[in-house]
C-alpha positions as a Python dict, from the first residue, in 0.01 Angstrom:
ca = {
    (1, 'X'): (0, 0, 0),
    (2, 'X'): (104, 321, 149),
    (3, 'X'): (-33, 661, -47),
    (4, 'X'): (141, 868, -91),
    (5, 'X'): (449, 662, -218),
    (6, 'X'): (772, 714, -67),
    (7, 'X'): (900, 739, -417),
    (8, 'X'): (655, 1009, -529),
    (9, 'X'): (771, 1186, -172),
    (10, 'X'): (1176, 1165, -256),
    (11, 'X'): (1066, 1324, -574),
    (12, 'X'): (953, 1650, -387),
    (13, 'X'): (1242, 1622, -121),
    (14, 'X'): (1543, 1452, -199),
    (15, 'X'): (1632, 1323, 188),
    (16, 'X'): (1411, 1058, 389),
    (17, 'X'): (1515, 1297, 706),
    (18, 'X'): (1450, 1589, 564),
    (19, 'X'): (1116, 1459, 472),
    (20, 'X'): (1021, 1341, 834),
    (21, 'X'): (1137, 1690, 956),
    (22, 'X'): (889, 1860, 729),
    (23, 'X'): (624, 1617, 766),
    (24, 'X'): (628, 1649, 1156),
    (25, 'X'): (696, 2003, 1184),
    (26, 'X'): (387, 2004, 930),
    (27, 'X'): (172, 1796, 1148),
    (28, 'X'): (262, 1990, 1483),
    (29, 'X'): (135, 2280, 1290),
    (30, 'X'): (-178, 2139, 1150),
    (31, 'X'): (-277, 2009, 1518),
    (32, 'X'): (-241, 2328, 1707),
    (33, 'X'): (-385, 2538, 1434),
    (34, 'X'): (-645, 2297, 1235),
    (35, 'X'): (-512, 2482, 911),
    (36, 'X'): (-503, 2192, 637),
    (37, 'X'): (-420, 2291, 276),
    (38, 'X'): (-608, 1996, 136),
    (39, 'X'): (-999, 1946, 190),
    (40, 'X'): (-1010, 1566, 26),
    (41, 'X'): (-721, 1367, 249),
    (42, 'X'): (-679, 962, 236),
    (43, 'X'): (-554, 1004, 580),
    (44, 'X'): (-700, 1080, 884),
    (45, 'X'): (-426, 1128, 1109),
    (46, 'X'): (-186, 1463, 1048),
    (47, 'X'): (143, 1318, 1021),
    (48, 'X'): (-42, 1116, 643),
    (49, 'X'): (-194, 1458, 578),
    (50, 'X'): (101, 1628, 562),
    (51, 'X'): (258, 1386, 365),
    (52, 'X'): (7, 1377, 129),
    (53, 'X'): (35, 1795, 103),
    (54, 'X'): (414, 1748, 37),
    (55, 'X'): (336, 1532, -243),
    (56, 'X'): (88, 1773, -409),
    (57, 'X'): (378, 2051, -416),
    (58, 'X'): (190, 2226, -117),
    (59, 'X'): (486, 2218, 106),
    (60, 'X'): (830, 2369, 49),
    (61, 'X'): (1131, 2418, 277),
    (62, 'X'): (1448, 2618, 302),
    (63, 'X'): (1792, 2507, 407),
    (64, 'X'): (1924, 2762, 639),
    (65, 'X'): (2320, 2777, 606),
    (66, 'X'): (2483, 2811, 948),
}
């Protein structure tokens, strides 16, 4: 079973591509900078711990209107 839940995810973000945007953008981040938010992660690999800091609430984004 995958943790977190894609259900629990759609909760925090209401798109599936929105959520992979965040995620990777999220991941990118945490691999350049080695700046995670959570010190207990399931995951080992970034793109999991970033999901798994959108699920605790860590993670927001804005829509930008064009």
């Amino acid at each position: 079973m995958l943790y977190p839940s894609i259900d629990s995810l759609l909760n925090r973000i209401n798109s599936k591509y929105t959520l992979v945007t965040v995620a990777a953008k999220r991941a990118r981040q945490m691999q350049q900078n080695n700046d995670q938010q959570l010190e207990n992660t399931v995951s080992v690999k970034y793109v999991g711990k970033a999901l798994e800091e959108i699920d605790a609430g860590l993670l927001n984004y804005e829509k930008i209107e064009k």
